[in-house]
Every structure is written in C-alpha cells, then in structure tokens.
C-alpha positions in Angstrom: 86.0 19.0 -84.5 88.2 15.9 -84.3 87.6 12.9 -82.3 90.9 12.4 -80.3 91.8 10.0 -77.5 93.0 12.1 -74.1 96.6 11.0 -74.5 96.6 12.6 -78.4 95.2 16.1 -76.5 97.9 15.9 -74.5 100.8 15.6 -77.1 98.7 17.9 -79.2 98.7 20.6 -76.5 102.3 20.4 -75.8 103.2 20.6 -79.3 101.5 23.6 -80.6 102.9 25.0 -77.6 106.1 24.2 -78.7 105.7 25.2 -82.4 104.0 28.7 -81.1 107.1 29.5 -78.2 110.8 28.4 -78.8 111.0 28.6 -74.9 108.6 25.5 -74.5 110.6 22.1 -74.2 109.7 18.8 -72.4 112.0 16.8 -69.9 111.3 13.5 -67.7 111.6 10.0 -67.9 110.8 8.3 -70.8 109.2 11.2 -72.4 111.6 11.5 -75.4 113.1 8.1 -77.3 109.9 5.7 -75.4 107.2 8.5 -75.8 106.2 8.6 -72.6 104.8 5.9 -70.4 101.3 6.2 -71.4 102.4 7.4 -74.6 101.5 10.7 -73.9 104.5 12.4 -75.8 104.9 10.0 -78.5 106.2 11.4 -81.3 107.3 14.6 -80.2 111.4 13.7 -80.3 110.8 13.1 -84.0 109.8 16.9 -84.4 111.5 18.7 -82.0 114.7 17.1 -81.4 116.7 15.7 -78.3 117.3 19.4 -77.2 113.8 20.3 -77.0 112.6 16.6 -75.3 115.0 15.7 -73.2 115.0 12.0 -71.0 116.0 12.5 -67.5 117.6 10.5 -65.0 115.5 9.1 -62.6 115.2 11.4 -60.3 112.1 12.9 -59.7 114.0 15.9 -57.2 116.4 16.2 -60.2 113.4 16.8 -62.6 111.8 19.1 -60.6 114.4 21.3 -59.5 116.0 21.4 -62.9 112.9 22.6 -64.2 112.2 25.4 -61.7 115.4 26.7 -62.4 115.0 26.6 -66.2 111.7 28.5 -65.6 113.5 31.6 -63.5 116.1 31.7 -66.3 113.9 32.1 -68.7 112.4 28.7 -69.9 108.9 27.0 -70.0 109.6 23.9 -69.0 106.7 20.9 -68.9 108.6 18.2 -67.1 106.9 14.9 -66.3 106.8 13.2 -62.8 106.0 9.4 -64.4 103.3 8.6 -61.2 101.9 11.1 -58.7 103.5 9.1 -56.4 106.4 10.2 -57.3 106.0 13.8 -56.2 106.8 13.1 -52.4 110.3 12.8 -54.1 109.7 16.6 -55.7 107.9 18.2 -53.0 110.7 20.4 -52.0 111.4 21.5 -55.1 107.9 22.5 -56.6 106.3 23.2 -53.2 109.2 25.2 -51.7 111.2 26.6 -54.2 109.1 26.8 -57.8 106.1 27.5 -55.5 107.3 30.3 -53.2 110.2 32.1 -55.3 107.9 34.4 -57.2 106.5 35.5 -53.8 109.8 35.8 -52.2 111.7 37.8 -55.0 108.7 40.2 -54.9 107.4 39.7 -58.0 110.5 39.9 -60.4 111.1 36.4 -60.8 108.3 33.9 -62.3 108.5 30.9 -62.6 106.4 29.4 -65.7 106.9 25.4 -65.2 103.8 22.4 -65.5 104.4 19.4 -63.8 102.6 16.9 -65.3 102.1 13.5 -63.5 99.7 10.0 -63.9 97.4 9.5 -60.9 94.7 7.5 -59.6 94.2 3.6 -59.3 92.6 1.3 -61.8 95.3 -0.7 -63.6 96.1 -2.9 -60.1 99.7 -1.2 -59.7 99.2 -1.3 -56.2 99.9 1.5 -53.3 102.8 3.5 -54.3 101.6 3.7 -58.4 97.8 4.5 -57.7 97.5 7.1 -55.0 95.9 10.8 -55.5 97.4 13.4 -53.9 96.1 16.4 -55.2 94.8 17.6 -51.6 98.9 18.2 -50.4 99.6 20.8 -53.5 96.1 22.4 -52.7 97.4 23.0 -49.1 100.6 24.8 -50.9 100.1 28.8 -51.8 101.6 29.7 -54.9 100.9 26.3 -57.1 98.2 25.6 -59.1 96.5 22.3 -59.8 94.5 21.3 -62.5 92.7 17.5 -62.8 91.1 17.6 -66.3 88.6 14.8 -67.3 87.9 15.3 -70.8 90.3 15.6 -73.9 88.8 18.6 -75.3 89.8 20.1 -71.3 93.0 18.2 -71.3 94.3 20.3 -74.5 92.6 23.4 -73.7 94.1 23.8 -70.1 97.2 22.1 -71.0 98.1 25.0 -72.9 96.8 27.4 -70.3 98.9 26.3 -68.2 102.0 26.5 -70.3 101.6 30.2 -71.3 101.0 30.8 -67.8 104.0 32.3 -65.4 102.9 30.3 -62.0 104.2 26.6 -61.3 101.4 24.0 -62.3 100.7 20.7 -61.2 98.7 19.2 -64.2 97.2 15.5 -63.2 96.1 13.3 -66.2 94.4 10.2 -64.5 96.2 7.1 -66.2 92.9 5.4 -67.1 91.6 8.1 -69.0 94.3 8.3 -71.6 92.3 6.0 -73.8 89.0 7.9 -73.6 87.9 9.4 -76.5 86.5 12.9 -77.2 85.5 15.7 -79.5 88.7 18.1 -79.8 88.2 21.1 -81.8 90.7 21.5 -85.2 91.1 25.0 -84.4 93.1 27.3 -81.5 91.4 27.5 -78.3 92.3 27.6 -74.9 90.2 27.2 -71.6 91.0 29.8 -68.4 91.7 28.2 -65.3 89.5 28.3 -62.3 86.3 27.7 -64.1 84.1 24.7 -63.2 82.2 23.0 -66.1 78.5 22.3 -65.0 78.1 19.2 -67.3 74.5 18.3 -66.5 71.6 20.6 -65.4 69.3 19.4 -62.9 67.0 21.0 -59.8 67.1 17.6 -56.9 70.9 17.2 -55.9 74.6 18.7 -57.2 77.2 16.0 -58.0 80.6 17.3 -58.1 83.7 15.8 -58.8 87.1 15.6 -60.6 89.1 13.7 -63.1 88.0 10.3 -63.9 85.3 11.2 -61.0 83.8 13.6 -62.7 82.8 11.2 -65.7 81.1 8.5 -62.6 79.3 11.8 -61.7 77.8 11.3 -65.2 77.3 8.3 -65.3 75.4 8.1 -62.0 73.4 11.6 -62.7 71.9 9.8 -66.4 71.3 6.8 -64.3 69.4 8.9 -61.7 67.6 11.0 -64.0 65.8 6.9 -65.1 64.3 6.8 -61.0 63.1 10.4 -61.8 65.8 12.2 -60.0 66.9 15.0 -61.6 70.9 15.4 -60.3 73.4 18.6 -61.5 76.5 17.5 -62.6 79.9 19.7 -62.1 83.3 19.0 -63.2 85.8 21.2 -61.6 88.8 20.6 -63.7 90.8 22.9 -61.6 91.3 22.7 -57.5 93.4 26.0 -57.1 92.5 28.1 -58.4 89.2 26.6 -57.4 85.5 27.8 -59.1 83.8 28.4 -55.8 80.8 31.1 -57.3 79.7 27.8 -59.9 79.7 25.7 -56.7 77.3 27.7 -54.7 74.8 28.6 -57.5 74.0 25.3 -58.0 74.1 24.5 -54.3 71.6 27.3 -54.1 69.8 26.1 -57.1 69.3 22.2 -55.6 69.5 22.4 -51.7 71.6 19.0 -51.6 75.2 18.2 -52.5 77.7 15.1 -52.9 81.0 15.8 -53.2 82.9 12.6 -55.0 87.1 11.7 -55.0 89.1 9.3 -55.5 91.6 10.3 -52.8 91.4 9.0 -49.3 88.4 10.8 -47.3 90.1 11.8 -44.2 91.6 15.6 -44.9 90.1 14.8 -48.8 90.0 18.0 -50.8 86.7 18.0 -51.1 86.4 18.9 -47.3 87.2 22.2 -48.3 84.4 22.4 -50.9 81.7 21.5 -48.2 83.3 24.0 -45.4 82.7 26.5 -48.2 79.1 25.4 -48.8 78.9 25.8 -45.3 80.6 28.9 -44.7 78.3 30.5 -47.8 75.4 28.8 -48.9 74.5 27.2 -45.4 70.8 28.8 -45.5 70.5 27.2 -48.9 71.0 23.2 -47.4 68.0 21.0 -47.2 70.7 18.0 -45.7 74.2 17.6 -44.8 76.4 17.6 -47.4 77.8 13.9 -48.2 80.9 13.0 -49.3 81.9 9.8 -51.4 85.7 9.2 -51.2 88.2 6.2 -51.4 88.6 4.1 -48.5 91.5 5.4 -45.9 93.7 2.6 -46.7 96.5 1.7 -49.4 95.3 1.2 -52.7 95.5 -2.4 -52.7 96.7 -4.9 -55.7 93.5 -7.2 -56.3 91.3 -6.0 -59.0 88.6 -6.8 -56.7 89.8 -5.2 -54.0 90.7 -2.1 -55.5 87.6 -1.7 -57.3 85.9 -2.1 -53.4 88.3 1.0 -52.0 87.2 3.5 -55.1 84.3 5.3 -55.5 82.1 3.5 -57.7 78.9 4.8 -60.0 76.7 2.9 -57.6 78.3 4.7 -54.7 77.6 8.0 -55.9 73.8 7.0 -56.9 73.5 5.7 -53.5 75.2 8.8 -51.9 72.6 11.2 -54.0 69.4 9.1 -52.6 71.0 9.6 -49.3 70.6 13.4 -49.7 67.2 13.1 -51.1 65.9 10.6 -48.8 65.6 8.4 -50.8 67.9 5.8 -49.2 
C-alpha cells in the first residue's frame, strides 16, 4: 500500500487505463499543457502525448458531444467538465444523446465515455463554481453516477468506470483532492453499485456521499464518546445505487439520517428515504431525517457558506434527533 493524495488516485487511475487500452485518451480544459485545474492530470501529456490528452476549447457542449461520439466510434474517452456547474452547458449531450443512444440503437451501439467534473462548495467560489448537482443525472435513465470519497475509491471506480460501456458521470469533490489515503501498489478495481459500510454500529445509520460521507465519520466517532453507537455508510455510487446495504442496516438500527451537500428540496437523498419507506418501513423506530444544504445559492462568505453546508455538528445533532436525544 502507498499513501497517495485523492488527486494522485485520480491521474493514477487514468493512466494505467491508458497504458492497459490504447482506446483510453483524455480531453477538456486545461487537462493537458496546465494539468488540470486541481492538478488532477498533471503529468499525463508528458507520457502520453498531445494526441492522447487533448485541451479543448471552452465549450463544455463541445466536450461533451465530442466525446459521445468518440465513444460510438470506437473510443474511451474521459473528458473533463472543469466545475459541475458546468454540466447545464452538457446536459443535452450526455443526458440525451450519450445517455439514451445505446437504448435507442437497440443495443448495438455503446457508448463507453466518463465525465469527470469538480463539485461541491468550500473554497468560497461562490454560486455558479460550488453547486452539487448529482440529483438531475440520477433523474436521467441510462447514466451512471459515481461520488467517491476516498482515494483508494477514487482509483478503484475510476477505472471501473473507464472499462465500462455505459456513459459515467464521475464527481471528485474539489476539497478532497488534497486528502490523503492508503492506495494499494497493486491492480484492483471496485464494482459499481456497492455501498461501503465504513463504521458498524446498532443506535442510528448515517449515510452520505463524497466529502459527506467523511463528516459522517467524523460525527459517528464523535457520537460513539456520548455512548451512541452510529453506522456509518458511504455510498460512493448514486445509480447504480446499493439499496440491499441500505436496508440491512436500516433493519439492523431502526433510525436513519440521510446527509448531502446539495440543496434539500428534490435532494437525492429523498429517494433513499422513500425506499426506506417503501421496504424497511416496519423496521423504523422515527422518521427518517435528512441533513442537506440550505435551498439557497451557495454564497461567497466563508462564513456564510460554511452556515448553508452540512456541518459535523449538524449531522450529530440530526442523529440525537432520531434517538431522542435532542
């Protein structure tokens, strides 16, 4: 095992991809001569060559549809949309063509693309650079989307999701590409849909996402000090989505919060607690409790910011809630 910061995962990921399928190539802003805006694909021009990472234009519809149709000739693209933002720009082309094509050719087309894009707030770059949006591609049949928190995930689904022949919308939080992690030396790979249950506990089930799912953590050891015992699950994948993982802990701990950092009204995680409902009702000692970002614009101030997001103390608060404990 090597200890590698998230960002290294990433260029890691995409070049033993690279080295392993001459099909594999990189395109996007800044990916190839600057390395990426978060240094993500540093290095990789040196190696491979301005065919194989290629700097865009900017034009995120330009991107997207170029790499869609690289994909149905033949390609595996991993083109970078520089902020989730960003993707309103692409939604036509990922959602409607990349996303759909496969379905509407019957099955003899694929279309093997990742679309890999920086959300999330934290680095006060105000409301159109800190939004998550993951909730819109979940609402869209025929993408995945896969929010990795860790760098050991990050590299392992990363090159899932390459080798795989569906469209993927891979969302690296920009404020975890300086956490570090253990990243094992050898080949591996981690399947897609399959929740990781961090913690193990018997009171309440935390769940969250991304840089979430680390404040889920964080909150459940600072729990476990009041003598409450919390279950900690990191998703890393919303569609395909690890619903049997979900409901066996529900089962297990009778009480759930459900954590995000996009906007709670039409959240994602709404699904997760209609499907608690829907399956593990009889299971529920209280309603479930969700603890999202504020419905409102990401704002500029530090302060502020930090005020709309959900915090470690939110969650902890959230999880006495359940208990009763409030």
């Amino acid at each position: 095992m090597s200890v590698k910061f998230y960002r290294e995962a990433i260029r890691d990921a995409i070049a033993e991809e690279m080295r392993r399928d001459p099909r594999v190539f990189v395109m996007g802003e800044d990916v190839a001569v600057y390395g990426g805006a978060y240094s993500a694909t540093k290095g990789l021009l040196e190696e491979f060559g301005e065919e194989r990472i290629r700097d865009t234009a900017i034009s995120e519809a330009a991107i997207a549809g170029a790499a869609v149709g690289a994909a149905m000739a033949g390609m595996r693209p991993v083109a970078e949309i520089m902020y989730f933002d960003f993707m309103t720009i692409a939604m036509d082309q990922f959602v409607n063509q990349g996303g759909k094509n496969r379905y509407m050719f019957g099955g003899k087309t694929t279309v093997p693309m990742v679309l890999r894009t920086e959300g999330g707030a934290g680095r006060c770059i105000a409301a159109q650079h800190s939004q998550s949006l993951e909730a819109w591609f979940c609402h869209a049949p025929g993408v995945f989307v896969v929010m990795p928190s860790t760098p050991y995930d990050a590299k392992g689904l990363l090159k899932t999701c390459i080798r795989d022949d569906n469209p993927v919308l891979f969302v690296e939080h920009k404020m975890l590409y300086g956490e570090k992690g253990e990243v094992p030396d050898e080949e591996y790979t981690i399947p897609l849909g399959q929740a990781a249950v961090r913690r193990t506990g018997k009171d309440v089930t935390i769940i969250g996402y991304s840089r979430m799912a680390l404040r889920c953590e964080e909150a459940a050891k600072k729990l476990a000090e009041q003598g409450i015992d919390a279950e900690v699950i990191d998703l890393r994948c919303l569609q395909p989505l690890d619903t049997k993982c979900i409901l066996e802990s529900v089962k297990k701990t009778g009480r759930v919060v459900l954590t995000s950092e996009a906007p709670q009204n039409a959240n994602f995680v709404c699904e997760i607690a209609q499907r608690i409902t829907e399956h593990a009702f009889d299971y529920l000692d209280a309603p479930v409790v969700r603890v999202c970002a504020a419905d409102t614009p990401v704002p500029m101030s530090p302060t502020l910011e930090d005020e709309c997001i959900p915090t470690t103390a939110k969650i902890i608060a959230a999880a006495k809630v359940v208990l009763g404990k409030a």
